[in-house]
C-alpha positions as MATLAB code, in Angstrom:
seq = 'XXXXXXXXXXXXXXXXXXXXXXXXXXXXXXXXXXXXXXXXXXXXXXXXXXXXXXXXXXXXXXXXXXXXX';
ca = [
      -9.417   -0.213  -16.778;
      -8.128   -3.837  -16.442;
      -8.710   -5.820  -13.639;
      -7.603   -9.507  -12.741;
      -9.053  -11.401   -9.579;
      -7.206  -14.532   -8.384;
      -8.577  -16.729   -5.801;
      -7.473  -14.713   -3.008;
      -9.128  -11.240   -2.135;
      -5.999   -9.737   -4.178;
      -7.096   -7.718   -7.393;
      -4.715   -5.971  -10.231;
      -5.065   -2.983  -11.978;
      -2.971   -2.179  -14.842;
      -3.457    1.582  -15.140;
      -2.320    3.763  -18.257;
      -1.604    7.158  -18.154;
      -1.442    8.718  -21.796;
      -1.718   11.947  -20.850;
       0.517   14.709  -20.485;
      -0.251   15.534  -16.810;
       0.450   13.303  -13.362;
      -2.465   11.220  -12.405;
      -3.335    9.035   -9.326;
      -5.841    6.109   -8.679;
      -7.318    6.532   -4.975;
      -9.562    4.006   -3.778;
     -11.083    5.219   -0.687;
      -9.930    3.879    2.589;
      -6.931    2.463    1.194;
      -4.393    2.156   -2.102;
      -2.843    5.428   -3.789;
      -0.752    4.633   -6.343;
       0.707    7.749   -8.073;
       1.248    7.724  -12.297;
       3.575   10.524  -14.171;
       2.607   11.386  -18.098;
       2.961    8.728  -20.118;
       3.502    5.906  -17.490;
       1.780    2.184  -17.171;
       1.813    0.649  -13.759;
       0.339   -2.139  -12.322;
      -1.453   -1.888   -8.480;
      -2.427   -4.932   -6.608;
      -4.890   -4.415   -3.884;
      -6.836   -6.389   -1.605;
      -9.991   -5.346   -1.063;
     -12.658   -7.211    0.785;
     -16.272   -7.440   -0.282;
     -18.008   -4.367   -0.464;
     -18.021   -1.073   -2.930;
     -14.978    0.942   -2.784;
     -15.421    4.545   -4.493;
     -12.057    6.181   -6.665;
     -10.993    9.263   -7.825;
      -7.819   11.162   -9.232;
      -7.166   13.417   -6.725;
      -5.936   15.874   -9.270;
      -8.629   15.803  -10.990;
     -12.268   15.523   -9.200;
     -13.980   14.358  -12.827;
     -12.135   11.374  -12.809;
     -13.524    9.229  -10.988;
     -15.482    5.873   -9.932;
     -17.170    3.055   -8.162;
     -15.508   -0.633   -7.179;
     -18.360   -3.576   -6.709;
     -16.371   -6.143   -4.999;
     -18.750   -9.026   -4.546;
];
């Protein structure tokens, strides 16, 4: 998945649902941004240093680990 980082402890995602089914991204503790079939959206978080875990919450296989350092 894409990622930017500016200066600040803001990052962006630019998430791309292909599928034919609604998706999420769900970082733990914070940002849930919601994506229906066939959608692109960009999330901007901030997110301080640490690890930050993420799943679809509509699907428990998709998922993943944030290393903010």
């Amino acid at each position: 998945m894409p990622c930017w980082h500016s200066p600040s402890p803001l990052f962006g995602f630019l998430l791309d649902n292909s599928d034919n089914t609604l998706h999420n991204f769900h970082i733990t503790g914070g940002t849930t941004k919601t994506m229906p079939a066939h959608h692109k959206v960009r999330v901007t978080v901030t997110l301080a240093r640490g690890t930050y875990e993420f799943v679809c919450d509509f699907h428990d296989n998709m998922k993943g680990t944030l290393t903010v350092s």
